[in-house]
C-alpha beads as a LAMMPS data file, in Angstrom:
LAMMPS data file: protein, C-alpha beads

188 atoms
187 bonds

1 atom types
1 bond types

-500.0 500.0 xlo xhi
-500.0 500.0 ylo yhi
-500.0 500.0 zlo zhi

Masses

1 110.0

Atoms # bond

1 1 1 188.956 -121.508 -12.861
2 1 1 188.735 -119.269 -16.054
3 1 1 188.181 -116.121 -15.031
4 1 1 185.854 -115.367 -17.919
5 1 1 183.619 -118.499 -16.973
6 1 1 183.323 -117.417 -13.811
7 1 1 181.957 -113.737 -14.631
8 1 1 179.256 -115.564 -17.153
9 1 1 178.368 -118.164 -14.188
10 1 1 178.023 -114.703 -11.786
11 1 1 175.685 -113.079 -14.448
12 1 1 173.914 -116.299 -15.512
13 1 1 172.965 -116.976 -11.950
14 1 1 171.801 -113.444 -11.035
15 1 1 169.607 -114.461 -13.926
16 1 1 168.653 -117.435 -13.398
17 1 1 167.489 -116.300 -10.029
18 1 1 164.859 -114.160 -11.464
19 1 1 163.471 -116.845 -13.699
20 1 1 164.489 -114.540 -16.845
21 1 1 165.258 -116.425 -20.353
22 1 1 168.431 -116.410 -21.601
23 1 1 171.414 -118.083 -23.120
24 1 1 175.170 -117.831 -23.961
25 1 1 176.061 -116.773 -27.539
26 1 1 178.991 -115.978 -29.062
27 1 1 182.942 -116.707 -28.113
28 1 1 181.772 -119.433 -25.559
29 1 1 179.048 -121.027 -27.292
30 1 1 182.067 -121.304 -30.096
31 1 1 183.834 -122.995 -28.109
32 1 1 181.132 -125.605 -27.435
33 1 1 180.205 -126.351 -30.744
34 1 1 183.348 -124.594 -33.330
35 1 1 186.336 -124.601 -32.334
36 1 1 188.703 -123.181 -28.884
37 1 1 189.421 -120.005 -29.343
38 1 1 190.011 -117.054 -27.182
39 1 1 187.528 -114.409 -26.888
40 1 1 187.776 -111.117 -24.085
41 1 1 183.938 -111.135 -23.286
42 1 1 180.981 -112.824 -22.754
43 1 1 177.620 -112.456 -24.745
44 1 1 174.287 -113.490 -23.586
45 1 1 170.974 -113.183 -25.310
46 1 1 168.389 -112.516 -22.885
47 1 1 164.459 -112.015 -23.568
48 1 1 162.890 -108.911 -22.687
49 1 1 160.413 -108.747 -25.531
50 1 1 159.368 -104.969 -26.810
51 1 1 158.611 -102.201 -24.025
52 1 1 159.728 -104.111 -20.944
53 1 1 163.145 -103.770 -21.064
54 1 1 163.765 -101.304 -18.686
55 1 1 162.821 -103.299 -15.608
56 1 1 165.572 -105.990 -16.943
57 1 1 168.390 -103.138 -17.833
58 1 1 167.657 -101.690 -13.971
59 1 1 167.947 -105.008 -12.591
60 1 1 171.425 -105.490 -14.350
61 1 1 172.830 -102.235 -12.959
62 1 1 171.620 -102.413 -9.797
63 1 1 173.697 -105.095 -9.647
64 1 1 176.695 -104.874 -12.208
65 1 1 178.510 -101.720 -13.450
66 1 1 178.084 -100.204 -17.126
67 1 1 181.056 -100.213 -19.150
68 1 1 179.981 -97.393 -20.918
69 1 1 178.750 -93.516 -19.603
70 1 1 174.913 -94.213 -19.820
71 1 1 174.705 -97.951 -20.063
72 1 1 171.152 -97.432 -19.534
73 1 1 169.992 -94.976 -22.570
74 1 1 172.673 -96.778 -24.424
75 1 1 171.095 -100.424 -24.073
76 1 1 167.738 -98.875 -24.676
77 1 1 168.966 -97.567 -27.759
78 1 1 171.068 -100.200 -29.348
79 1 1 169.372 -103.350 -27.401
80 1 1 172.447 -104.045 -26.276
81 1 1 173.659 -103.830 -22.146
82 1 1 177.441 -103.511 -21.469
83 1 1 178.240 -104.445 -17.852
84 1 1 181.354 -106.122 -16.041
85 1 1 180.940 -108.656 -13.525
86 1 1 182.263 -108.128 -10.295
87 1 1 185.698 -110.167 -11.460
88 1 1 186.008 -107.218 -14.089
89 1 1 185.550 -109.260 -16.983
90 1 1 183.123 -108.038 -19.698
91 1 1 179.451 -109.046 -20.688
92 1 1 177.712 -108.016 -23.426
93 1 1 173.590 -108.574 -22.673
94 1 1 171.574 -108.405 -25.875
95 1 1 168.168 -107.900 -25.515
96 1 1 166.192 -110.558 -27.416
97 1 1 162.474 -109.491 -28.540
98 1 1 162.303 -111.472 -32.171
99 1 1 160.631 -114.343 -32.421
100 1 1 163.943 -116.429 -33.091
101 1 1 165.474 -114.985 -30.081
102 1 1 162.725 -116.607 -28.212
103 1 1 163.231 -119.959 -29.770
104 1 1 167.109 -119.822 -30.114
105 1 1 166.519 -119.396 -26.144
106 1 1 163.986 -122.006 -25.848
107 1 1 166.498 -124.709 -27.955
108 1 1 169.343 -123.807 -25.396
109 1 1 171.271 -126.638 -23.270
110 1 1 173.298 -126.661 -20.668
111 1 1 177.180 -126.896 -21.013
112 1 1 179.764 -127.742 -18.369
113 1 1 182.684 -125.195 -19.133
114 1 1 184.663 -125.896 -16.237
115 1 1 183.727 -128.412 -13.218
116 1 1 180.818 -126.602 -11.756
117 1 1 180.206 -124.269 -14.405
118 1 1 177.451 -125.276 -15.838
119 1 1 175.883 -122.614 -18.021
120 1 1 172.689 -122.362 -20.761
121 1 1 174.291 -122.075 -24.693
122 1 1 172.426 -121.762 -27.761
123 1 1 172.462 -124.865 -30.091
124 1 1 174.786 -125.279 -32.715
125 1 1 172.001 -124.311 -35.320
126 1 1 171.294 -121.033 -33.843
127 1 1 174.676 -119.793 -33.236
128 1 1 176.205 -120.936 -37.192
129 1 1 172.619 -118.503 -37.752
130 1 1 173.630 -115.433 -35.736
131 1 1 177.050 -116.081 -36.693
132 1 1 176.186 -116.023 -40.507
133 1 1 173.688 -113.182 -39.858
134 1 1 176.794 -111.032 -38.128
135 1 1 178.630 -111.835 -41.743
136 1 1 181.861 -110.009 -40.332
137 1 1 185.301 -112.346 -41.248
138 1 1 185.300 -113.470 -37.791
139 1 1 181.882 -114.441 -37.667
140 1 1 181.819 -116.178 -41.332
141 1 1 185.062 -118.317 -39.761
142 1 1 183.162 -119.141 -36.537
143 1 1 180.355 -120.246 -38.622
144 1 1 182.700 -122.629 -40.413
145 1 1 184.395 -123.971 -37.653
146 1 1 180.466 -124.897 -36.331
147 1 1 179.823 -126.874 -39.758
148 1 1 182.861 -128.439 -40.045
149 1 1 182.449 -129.696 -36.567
150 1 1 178.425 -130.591 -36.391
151 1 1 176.048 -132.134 -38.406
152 1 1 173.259 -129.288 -38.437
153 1 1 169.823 -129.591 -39.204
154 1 1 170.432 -127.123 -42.610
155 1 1 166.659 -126.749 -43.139
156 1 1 166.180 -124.950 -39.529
157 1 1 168.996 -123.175 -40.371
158 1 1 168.195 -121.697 -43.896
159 1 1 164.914 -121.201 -42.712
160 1 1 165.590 -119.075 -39.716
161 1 1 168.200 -117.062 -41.654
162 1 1 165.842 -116.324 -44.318
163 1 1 163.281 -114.966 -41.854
164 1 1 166.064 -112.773 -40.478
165 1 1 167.708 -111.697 -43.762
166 1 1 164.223 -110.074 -45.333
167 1 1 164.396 -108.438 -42.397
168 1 1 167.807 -106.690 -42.934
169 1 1 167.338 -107.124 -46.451
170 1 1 170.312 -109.238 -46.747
171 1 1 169.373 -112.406 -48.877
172 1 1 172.922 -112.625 -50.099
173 1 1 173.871 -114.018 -46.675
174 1 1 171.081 -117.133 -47.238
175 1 1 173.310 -117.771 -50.600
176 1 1 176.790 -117.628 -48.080
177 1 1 175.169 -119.635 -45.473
178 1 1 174.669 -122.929 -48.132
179 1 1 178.108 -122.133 -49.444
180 1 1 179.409 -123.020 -46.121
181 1 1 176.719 -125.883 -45.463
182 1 1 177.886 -127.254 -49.160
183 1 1 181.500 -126.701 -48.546
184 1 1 181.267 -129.456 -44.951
185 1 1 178.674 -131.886 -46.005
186 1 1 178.199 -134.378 -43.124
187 1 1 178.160 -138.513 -44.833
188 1 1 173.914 -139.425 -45.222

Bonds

1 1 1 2
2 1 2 3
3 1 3 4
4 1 4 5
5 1 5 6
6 1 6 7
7 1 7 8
8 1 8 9
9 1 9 10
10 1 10 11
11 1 11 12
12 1 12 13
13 1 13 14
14 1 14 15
15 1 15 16
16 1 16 17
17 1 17 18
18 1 18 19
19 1 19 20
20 1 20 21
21 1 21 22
22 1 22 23
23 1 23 24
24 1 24 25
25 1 25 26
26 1 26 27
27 1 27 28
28 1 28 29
29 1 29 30
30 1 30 31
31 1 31 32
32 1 32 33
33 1 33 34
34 1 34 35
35 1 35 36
36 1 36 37
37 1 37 38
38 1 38 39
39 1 39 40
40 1 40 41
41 1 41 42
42 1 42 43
43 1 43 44
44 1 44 45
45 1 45 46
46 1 46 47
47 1 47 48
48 1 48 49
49 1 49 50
50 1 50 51
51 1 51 52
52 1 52 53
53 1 53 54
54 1 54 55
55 1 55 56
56 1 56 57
57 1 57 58
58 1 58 59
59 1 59 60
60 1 60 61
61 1 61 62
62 1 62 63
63 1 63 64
64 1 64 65
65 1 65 66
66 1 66 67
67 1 67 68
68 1 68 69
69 1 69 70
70 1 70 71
71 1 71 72
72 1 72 73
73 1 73 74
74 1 74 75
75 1 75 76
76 1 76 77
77 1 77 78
78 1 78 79
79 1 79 80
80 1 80 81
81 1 81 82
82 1 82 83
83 1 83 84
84 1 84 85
85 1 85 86
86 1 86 87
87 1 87 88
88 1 88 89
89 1 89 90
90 1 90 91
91 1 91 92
92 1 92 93
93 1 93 94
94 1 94 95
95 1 95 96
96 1 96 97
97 1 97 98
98 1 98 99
99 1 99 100
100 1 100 101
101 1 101 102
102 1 102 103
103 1 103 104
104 1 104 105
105 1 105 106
106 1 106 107
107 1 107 108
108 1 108 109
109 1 109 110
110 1 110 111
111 1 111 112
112 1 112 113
113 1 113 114
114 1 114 115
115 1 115 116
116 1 116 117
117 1 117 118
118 1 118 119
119 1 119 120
120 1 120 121
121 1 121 122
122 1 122 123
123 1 123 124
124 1 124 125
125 1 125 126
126 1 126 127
127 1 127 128
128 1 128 129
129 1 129 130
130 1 130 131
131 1 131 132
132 1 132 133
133 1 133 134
134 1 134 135
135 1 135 136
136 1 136 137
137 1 137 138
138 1 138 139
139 1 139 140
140 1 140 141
141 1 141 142
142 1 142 143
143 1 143 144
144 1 144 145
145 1 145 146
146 1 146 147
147 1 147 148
148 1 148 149
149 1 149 150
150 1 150 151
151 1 151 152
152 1 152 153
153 1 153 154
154 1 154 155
155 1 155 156
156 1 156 157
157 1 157 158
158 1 158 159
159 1 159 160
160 1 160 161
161 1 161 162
162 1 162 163
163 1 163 164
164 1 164 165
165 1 165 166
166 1 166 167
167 1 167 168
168 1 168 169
169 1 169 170
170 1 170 171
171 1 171 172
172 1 172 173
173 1 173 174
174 1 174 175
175 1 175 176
176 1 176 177
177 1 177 178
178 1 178 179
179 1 179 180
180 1 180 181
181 1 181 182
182 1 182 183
183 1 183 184
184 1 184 185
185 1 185 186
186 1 186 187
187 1 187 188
């Protein structure tokens, strides 16, 4: 089995057992609904909300090391949790609060990556979003590979990424995100 499936099932279920929200994003959830590619970690979106994420980033490292010195203060910091499962692969926890966190988690389905590994992704929608919203090359080609691939509802999408741009004041990325929509129009 892929060794990198395996660390996200380990995770996922340690999860899963404590009834948290969550979902795959990222290099896996690519693979799903862009195209295969190879990617070193695994990234998970998982709800904590605002002032509660302590008991969450504990939980984690009772369990799984940090990658970095201070994992804790880090994560609280930069809402982000580095840990490696126990196969020494690396997972990347962001900790969702926003209210299109909550949704992208609530839209999630399960995938079956490998036989057995069944595991919660975000939908196609929500990751060309986050992928548009990251607007680095590798991202903007991720987010292409999604489009070319899917028919996606474009209203959710332009909506959601329009919330999230005034937030970053980044409206130029609503104007990139119908560039690609435009550029892989799916037949009416």
């Amino acid at each position: 089995m892929n060794a990198l499936f395996e660390a996200a099932r380990e995770v996922c279920e340690f999860m899963q057992a404590r009834r948290w929200q969550f979902c795959l994003i990222g290099g896996l959830a690519v693979q799903r609904w862009g195209e295969m590619r190879t990617t070193l970690d695994a990234d998970i979106t998982l709800f904590t909300g605002f002032g509660d994420e302590e008991r969450f980033i504990d939980a984690l490292l009772s369990r799984f090391p940090g990658r970095v010195p201070d994992a804790r203060e880090f994560a609280l910091r930069v809402r982000v949790l580095l840990v490696r499962a126990s196969n020494g692969k690396d997972i990347d926890i962001g900790l969702g609060g926003f209210p299109f966190e909550a949704e992208m988690i609530r839209r999630a389905s399960d995938f079956e990556f490998a036989s057995g590994v069944v595991l919660p992704t975000c939908s196609a929608e929500d990751l060309f979003v986050l992928k548009v919203f990251a607007a680095r090359g590798k991202d903007l080609h991720d987010a292409e590979t999604v489009a070319i691939r899917q028919k996606l509802d474009r209203r959710y999408v332009l909506r959601q990424l329009r919330l999230l741009c005034e937030l970053r004041e980044t409206p130029e990325l609503v104007d990139e995100a119908r560039r690609i929509l435009e550029k892989h129009p799916w037949p009416a």
